[in-house]
C-alpha positions in Angstrom: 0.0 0.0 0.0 1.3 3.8 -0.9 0.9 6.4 2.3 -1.7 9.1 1.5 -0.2 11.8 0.2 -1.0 15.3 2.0 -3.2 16.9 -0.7 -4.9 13.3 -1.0 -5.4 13.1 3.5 -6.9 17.2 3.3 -9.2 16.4 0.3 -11.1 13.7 2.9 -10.7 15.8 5.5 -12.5 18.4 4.2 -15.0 15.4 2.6 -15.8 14.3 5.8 -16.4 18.0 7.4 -18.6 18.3 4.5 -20.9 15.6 5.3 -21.1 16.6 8.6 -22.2 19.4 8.0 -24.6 18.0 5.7 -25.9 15.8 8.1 -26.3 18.6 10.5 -28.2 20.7 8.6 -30.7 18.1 8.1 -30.9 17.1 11.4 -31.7 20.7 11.9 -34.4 20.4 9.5 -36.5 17.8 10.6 -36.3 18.9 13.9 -37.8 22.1 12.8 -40.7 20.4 10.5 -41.1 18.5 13.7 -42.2 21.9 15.8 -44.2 23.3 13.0 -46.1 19.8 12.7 -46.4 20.3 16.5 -47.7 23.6 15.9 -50.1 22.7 13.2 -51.0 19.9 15.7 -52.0 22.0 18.8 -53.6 25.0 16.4 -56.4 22.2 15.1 -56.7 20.3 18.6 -57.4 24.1 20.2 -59.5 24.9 17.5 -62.0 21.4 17.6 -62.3 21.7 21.3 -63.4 25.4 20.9 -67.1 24.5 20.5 -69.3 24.8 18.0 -69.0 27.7 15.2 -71.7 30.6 15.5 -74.7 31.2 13.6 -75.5 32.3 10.7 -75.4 36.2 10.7 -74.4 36.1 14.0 -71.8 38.6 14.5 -72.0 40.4 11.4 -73.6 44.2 12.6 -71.9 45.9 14.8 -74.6 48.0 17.7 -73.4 51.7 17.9 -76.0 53.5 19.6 -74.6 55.0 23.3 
């Protein structure tokens, strides 16, 4: 077996960091669909346990007399 030369060893060195980092990112990325699927999660849960919608018409005048 030939030794690595030095150009050869920083090329996968800097391979390596690159896939790392690439592997970070997306790491970082599900974790934040995770919390926006939470999000979306809790907004419909909140908004089903919120009772029934209003009327028809209800809500649609506004009384300004004093």
């Amino acid at each position: 077996m030939e030794p690595l030369s030095a150009a050869a060893a920083v090329q996968m060195l800097g391979a390596s960091q690159n896939q790392q980092i690439g592997i970070a990112v997306a790491q970082q990325r599900l974790a934040a669909d995770k919390a926006v699927a939470g999000l979306v999660a809790d907004t419909a849960q909140s908004a089903a346990s919120a009772g029934p919608p209003a009327p028809p018409g209800q809500g649609q005048s506004v009384d300004l007399r004093v």
